[in-house]
C-alpha positions as CSV (number, residue, x, y, z in Angstrom):
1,X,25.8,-228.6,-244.9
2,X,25.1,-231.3,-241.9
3,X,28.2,-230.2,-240.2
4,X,27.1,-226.6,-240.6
5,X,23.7,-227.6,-239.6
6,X,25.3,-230.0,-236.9
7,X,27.0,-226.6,-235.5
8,X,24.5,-224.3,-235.4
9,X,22.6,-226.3,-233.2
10,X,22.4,-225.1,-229.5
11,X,21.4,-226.5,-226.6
12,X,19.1,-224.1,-224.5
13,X,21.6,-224.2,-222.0
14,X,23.9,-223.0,-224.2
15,X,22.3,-220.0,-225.9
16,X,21.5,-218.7,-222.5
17,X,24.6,-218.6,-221.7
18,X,25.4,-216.6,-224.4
19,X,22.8,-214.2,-224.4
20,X,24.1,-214.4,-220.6
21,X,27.5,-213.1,-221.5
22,X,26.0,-210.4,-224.5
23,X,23.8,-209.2,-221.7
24,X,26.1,-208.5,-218.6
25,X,28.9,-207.4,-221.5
26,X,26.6,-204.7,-222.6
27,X,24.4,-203.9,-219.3
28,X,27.4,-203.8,-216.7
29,X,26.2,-200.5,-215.5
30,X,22.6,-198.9,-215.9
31,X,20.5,-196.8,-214.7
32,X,16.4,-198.3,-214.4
33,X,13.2,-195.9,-213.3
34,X,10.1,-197.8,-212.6
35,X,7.5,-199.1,-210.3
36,X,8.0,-201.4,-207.4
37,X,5.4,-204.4,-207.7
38,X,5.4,-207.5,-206.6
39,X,7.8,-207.0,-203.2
40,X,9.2,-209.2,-200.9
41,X,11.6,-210.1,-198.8
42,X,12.1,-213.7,-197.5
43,X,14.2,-215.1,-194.8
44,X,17.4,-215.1,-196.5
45,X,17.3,-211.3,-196.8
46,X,17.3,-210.5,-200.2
47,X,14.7,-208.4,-201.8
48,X,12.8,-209.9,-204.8
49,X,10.6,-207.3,-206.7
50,X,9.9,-206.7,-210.8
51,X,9.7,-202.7,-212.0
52,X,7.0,-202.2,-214.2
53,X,6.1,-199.1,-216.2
54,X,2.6,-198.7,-218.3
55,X,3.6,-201.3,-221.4
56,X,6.6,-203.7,-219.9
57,X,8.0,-205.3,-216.5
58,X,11.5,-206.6,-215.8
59,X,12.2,-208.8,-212.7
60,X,14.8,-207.4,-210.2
61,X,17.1,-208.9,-207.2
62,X,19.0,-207.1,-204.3
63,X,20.6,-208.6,-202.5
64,X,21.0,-208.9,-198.5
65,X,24.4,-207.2,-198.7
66,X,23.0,-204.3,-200.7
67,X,19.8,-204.5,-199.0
68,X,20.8,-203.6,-195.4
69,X,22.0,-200.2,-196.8
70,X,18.9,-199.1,-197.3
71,X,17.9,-196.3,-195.5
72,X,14.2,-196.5,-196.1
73,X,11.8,-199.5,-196.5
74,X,10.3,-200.5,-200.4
75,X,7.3,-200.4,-201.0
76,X,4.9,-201.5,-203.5
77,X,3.2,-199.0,-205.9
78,X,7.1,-196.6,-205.1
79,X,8.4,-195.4,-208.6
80,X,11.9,-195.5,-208.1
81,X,15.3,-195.3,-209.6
82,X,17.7,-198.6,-209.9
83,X,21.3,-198.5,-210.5
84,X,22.4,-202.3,-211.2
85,X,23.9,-204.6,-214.0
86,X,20.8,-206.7,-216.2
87,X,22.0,-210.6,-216.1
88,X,20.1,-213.5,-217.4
89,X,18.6,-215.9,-215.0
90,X,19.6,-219.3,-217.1
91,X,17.2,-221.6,-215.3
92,X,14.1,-219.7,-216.4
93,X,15.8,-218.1,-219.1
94,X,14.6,-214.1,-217.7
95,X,16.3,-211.1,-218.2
96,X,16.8,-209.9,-214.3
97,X,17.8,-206.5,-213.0
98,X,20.8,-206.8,-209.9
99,X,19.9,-203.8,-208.0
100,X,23.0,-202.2,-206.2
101,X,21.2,-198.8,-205.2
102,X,17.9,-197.9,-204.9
103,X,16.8,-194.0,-204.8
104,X,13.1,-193.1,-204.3
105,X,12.2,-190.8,-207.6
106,X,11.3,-187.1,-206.6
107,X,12.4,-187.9,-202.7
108,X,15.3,-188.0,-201.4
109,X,15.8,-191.9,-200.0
110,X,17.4,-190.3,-196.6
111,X,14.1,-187.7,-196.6
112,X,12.1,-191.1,-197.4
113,X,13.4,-192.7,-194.6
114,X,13.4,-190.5,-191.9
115,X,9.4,-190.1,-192.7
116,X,9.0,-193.7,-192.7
117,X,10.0,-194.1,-189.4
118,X,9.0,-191.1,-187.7
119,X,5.4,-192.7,-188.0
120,X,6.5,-195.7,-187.4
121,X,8.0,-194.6,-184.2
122,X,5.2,-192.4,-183.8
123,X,2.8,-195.2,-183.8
124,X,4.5,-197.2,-181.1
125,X,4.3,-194.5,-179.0
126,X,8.2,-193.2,-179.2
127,X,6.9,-189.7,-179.1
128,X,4.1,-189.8,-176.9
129,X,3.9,-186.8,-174.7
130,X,2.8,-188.5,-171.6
131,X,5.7,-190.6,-171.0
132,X,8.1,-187.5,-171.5
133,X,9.9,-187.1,-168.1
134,X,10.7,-183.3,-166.4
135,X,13.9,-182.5,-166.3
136,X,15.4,-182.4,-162.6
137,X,15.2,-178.9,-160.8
138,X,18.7,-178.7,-159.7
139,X,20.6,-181.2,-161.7
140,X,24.5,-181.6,-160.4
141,X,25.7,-184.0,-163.1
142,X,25.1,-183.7,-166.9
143,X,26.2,-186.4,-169.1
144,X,26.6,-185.3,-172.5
145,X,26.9,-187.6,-175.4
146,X,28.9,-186.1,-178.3
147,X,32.5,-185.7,-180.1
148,X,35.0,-184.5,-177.6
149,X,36.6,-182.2,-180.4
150,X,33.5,-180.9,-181.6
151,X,31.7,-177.7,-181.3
152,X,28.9,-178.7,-179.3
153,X,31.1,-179.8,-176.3
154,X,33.1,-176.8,-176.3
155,X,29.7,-174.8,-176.2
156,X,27.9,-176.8,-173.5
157,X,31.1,-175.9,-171.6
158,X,31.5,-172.5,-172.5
159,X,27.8,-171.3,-171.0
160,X,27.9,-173.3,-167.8
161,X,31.4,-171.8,-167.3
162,X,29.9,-168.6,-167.7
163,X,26.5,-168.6,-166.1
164,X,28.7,-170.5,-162.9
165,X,25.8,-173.2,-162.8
166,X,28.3,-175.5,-160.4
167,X,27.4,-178.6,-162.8
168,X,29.3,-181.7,-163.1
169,X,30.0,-182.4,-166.4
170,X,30.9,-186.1,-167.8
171,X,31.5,-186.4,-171.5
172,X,30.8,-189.4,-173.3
173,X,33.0,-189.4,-176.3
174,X,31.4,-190.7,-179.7
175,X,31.6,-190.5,-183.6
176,X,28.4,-188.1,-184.1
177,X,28.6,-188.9,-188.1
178,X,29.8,-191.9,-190.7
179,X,29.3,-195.5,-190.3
180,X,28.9,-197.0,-187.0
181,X,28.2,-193.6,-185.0
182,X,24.7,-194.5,-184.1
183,X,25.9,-197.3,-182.7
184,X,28.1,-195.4,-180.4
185,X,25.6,-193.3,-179.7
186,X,23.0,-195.9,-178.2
187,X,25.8,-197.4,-176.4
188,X,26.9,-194.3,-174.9
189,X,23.5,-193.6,-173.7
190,X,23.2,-197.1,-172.6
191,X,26.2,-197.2,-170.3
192,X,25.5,-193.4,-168.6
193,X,22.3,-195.2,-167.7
194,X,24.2,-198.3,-166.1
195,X,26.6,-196.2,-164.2
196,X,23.9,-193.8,-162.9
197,X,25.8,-190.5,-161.4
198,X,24.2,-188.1,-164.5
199,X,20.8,-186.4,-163.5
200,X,20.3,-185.6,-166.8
201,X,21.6,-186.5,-170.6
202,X,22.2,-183.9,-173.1
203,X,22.8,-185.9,-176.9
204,X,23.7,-184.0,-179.8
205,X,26.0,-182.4,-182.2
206,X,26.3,-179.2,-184.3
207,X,24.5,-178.4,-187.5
208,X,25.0,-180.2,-190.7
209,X,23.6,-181.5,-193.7
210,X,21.1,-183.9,-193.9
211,X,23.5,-186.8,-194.2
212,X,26.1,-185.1,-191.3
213,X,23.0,-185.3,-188.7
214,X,22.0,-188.6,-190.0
215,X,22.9,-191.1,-187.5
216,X,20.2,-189.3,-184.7
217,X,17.6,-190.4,-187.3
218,X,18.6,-194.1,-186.3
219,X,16.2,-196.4,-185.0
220,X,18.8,-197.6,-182.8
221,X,19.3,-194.1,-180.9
222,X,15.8,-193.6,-181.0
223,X,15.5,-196.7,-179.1
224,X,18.2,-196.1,-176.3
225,X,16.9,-192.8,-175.6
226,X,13.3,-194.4,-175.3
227,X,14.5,-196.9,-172.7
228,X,17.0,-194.0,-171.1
229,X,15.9,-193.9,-167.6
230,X,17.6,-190.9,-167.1
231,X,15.6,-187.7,-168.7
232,X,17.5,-186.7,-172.0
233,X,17.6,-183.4,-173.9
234,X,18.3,-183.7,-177.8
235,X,20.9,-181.0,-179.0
236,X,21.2,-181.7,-182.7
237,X,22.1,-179.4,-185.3
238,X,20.6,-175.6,-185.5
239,X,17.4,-174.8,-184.8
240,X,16.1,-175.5,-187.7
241,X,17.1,-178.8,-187.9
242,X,14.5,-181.8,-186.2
243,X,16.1,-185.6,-186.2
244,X,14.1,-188.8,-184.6
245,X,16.3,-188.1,-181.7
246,X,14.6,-184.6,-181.2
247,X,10.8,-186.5,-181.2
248,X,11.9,-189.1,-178.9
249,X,14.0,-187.2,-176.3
250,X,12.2,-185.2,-173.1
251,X,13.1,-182.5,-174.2
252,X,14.4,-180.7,-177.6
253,X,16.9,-177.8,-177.4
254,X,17.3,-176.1,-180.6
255,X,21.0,-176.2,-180.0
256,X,24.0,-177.6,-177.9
257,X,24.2,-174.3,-175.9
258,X,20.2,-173.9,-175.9
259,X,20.6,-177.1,-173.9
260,X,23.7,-176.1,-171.1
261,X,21.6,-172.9,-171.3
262,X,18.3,-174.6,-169.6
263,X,20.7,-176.7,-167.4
264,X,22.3,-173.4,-165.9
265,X,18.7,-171.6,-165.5
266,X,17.7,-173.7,-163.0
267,X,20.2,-173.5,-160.9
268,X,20.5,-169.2,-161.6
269,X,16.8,-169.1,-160.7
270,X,17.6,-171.2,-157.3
271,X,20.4,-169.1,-156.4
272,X,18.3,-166.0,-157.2
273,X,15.4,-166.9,-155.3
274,X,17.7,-168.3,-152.1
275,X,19.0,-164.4,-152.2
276,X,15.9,-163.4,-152.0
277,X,14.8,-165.0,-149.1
278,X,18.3,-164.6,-147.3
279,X,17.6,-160.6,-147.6
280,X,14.1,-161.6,-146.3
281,X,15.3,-163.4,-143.1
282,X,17.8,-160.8,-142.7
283,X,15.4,-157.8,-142.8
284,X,12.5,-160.3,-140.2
285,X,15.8,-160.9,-138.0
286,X,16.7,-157.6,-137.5
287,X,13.0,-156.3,-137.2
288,X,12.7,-159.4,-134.0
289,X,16.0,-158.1,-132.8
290,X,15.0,-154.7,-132.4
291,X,11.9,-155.7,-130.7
292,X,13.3,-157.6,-128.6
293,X,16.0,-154.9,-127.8
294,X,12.9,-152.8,-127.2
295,X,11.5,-155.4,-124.5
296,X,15.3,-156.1,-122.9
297,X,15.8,-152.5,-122.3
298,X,12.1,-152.3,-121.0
299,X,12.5,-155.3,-118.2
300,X,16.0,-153.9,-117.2
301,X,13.9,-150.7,-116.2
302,X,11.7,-152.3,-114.6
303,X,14.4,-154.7,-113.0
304,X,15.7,-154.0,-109.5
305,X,18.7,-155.9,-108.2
306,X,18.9,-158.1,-105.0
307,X,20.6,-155.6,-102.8
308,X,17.6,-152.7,-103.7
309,X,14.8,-155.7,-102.9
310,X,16.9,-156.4,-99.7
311,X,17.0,-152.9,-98.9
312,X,13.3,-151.8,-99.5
313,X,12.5,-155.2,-97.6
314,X,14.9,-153.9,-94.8
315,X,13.2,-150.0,-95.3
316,X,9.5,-151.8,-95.5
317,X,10.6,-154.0,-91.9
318,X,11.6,-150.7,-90.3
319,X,8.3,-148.7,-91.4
320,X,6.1,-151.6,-89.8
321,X,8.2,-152.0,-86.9
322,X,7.9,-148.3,-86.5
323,X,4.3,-148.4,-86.8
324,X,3.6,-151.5,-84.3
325,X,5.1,-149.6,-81.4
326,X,3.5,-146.6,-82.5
327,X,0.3,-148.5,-82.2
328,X,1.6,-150.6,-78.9
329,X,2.3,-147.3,-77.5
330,X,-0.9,-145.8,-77.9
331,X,-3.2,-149.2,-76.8
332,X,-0.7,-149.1,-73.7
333,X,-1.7,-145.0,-73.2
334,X,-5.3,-145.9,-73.9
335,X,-5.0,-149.0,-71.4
336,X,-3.5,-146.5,-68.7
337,X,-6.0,-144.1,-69.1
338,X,-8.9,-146.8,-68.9
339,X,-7.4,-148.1,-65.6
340,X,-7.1,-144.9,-64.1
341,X,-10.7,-144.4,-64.8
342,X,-11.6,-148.0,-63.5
343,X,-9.0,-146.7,-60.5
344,X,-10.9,-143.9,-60.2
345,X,-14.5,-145.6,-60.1
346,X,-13.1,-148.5,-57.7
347,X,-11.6,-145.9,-55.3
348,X,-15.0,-144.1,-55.2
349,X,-16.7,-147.6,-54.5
350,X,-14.2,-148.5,-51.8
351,X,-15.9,-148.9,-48.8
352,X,-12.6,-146.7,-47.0
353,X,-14.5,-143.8,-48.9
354,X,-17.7,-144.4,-46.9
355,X,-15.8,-144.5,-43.5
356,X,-14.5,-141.4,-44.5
357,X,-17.6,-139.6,-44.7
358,X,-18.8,-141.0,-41.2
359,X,-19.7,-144.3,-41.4
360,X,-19.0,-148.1,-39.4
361,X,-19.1,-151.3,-41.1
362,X,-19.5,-154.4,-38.9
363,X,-18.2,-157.7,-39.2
364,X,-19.1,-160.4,-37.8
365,X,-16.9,-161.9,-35.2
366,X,-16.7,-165.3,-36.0
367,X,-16.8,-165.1,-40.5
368,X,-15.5,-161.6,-40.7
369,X,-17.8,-160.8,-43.6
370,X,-20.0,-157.5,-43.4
371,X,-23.3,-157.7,-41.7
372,X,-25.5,-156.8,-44.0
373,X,-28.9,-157.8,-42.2
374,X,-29.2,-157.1,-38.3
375,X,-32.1,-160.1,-38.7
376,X,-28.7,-162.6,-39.0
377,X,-27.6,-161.5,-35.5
378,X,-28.8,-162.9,-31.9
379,X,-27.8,-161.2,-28.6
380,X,-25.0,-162.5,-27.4
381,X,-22.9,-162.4,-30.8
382,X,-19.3,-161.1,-31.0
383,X,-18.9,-158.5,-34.0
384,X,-16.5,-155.8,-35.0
385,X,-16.8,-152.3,-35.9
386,X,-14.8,-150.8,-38.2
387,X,-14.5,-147.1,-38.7
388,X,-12.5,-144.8,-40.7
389,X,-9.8,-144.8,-38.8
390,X,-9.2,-147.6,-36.3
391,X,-11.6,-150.7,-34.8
392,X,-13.8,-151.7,-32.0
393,X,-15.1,-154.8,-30.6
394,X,-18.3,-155.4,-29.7
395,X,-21.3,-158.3,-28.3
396,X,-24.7,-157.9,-29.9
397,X,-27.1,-157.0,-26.6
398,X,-30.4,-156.9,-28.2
399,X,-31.1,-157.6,-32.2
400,X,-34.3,-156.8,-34.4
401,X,-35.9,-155.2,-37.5
């Protein structure tokens, strides 16, 4: 009886570790739905939290290496659903719940998390209009961010080949699903940025499931396309399909060839409107040509060479040469005709005319000038009379009035 006694004794160490081992024997694998209360998570990582429903609670643990997995944040008053193993916490002797996976009940934990950050991006001013950046006119070089056996590149080809934008194209080769792609991602972005020759990013893939088109809800790609300095275009999935990627880019295009598609219309539009104004300036060139054809073949009329201006110079010479004698001959017929009129007058003055009708003129002897006054004479004074043919000489007897 004592040694069965003695036996049956247990230490509380002991018994817990017993209802330890019954515990995680039994509970390896189960499934819990409850209510998060009592969250938090320290510095180490792990996430410390009891589920509760209206008459019980059960304290629960997951860890930092189950934890990071998460692809939504916990939150108090969140009715969820645990998968995990039940073990007993032997220093305070409480059942606890090891969470390995935690699903949101109703909502999908994916769906869950791409709303949780969409307003937390949305807050910080990820998606703000105002810092969204127009796309360049005329871009030469596109960078495009995707799988290089994908659908998406082969499209983004395809239409500028067709539309013959002329665009440089430099592909950036990354996972677009699985583990690690957003990581790709935001470094692909991050080192078309550093090298600088794209004008303009295109980042995407082709349609998919919410999981396939899961790594553009990253905060990570969310981030490098916020800090791309280059303007980007987010190309994910159909058209139907929106990722973070699609709120934070500059612009969304509702598919991979949606986005070549707005790449090449630029460039279509400049080409159409530079043949526009090439038939323009053809059509104002040939309208100044003719008019000034008009005015060419106007001054050539009106043009007379060197030899005609030396000739009508020579014709012009001639004319007023022709003219100044004419007019030297006539002064010198007027001049004649005046001096034999003067001719005529002197003639009649001439004093040979009045000898010839009788009468003497007399000259005094000593001056030979005509006596005009017999008071200027004294007897005795020589004189000579002229008459109107031949002289006489003479002395002055008597003299008076």
């Amino acid at each position: 009886m004592m040694m069965r006694e003695k036996t049956s004794i247990l230490t509380v160490s002991r018994l817990n570790a017993l209802l330890r081992e019954v515990v995680e024997d039994n509970f390896v694998d189960v499934l819990v739905e409850g209510e998060i209360s009592n969250f938090s998570t320290p510095a180490s990582g792990h996430c410390y939290f009891s589920l509760k429903d209206a008459d019980a609670q059960l304290r629960a643990v997951m860890f930092r290496s189950q934890s990071r997995l998460l692809g939504f944040a916990p939150q108090n008053g969140m009715q969820v659903v645990c998968r995990g193993r039940v073990t007993l916490y032997p220093q305070r002797g409480e059942l606890q719940l090891v969470v390995e996976s935690l699903e949101p009940k109703g909502v999908g934990g994916l769906q869950l998390a791409f709303e949780q950050l969409k307003a937390r991006l949305a807050a910080e001013g990820l998606f703000d209009a105002a810092r969204k950046r127009a796309l360049p006119a005329f871009p030469k070089t596109v960078g495009v961010v995707t799988s290089a056996t994908g659908a998406a590149i082969h499209d983004i080809l395809n239409v500028l080949r067709r539309r013959g934008a002329g665009v440089r194209v430099l592909l950036r080769a990354v996972r677009v699903q699985g583990e690690g792609a957003a990581k790709e991602i935001a470094e692909a972005v991050a080192e078309l940025n550093r090298h600088g020759e794209a004008d303009v990013l295109i980042v995407g893939r082709g349609g998919g499931s919410l999981e396939d088109l899961w790594a553009f809800n990253e905060e990570t790609v969310a981030r490098a396309l916020y800090e791309s300095k280059i303007p980007v275009i987010s190309a994910v999935g159909h058209e139907v399909d929106y990722t973070i990627a699609d709120f934070v880019a500059d612009l969304r295009a509702a598919t991979p060839s949606a986005a070549a598609e707005l790449m090449a219309k630029s460039r279509l539009e400049l080409e159409g409107h530079l043949d526009h104004l090439v038939l323009r300036l053809a059509g104002q060139m040939r309208n100044r040509l003719d008019l000034c054809s008009e005015r060419v073949n106007g001054l050539l009329r009106r043009l007379r060479s060197p030899q005609q201006l030396l000739t009508m110079q020579r014709q012009r010479q001639q004319e007023l040469e022709r003219r100044l004698q004419l007019a030297m001959r006539r002064r010198l017929h007027d001049n004649n005709r005046q001096l034999a009129a003067l001719s005529d007058r002197l003639h009649s003055l001439s004093p040979l005319q009045t000898l010839a009708r009788g009468y003497a003129i007399v000259l005094d002897g000593e001056t030979g000038l005509a006596v005009r006054d017999a008071a200027t004479l004294a007897a005795g004074d020589a004189v000579e009379i002229r008459f109107r043919t031949g002289r006489a000489s003479a002395t002055i007897v008597e003299a008076g009035p």
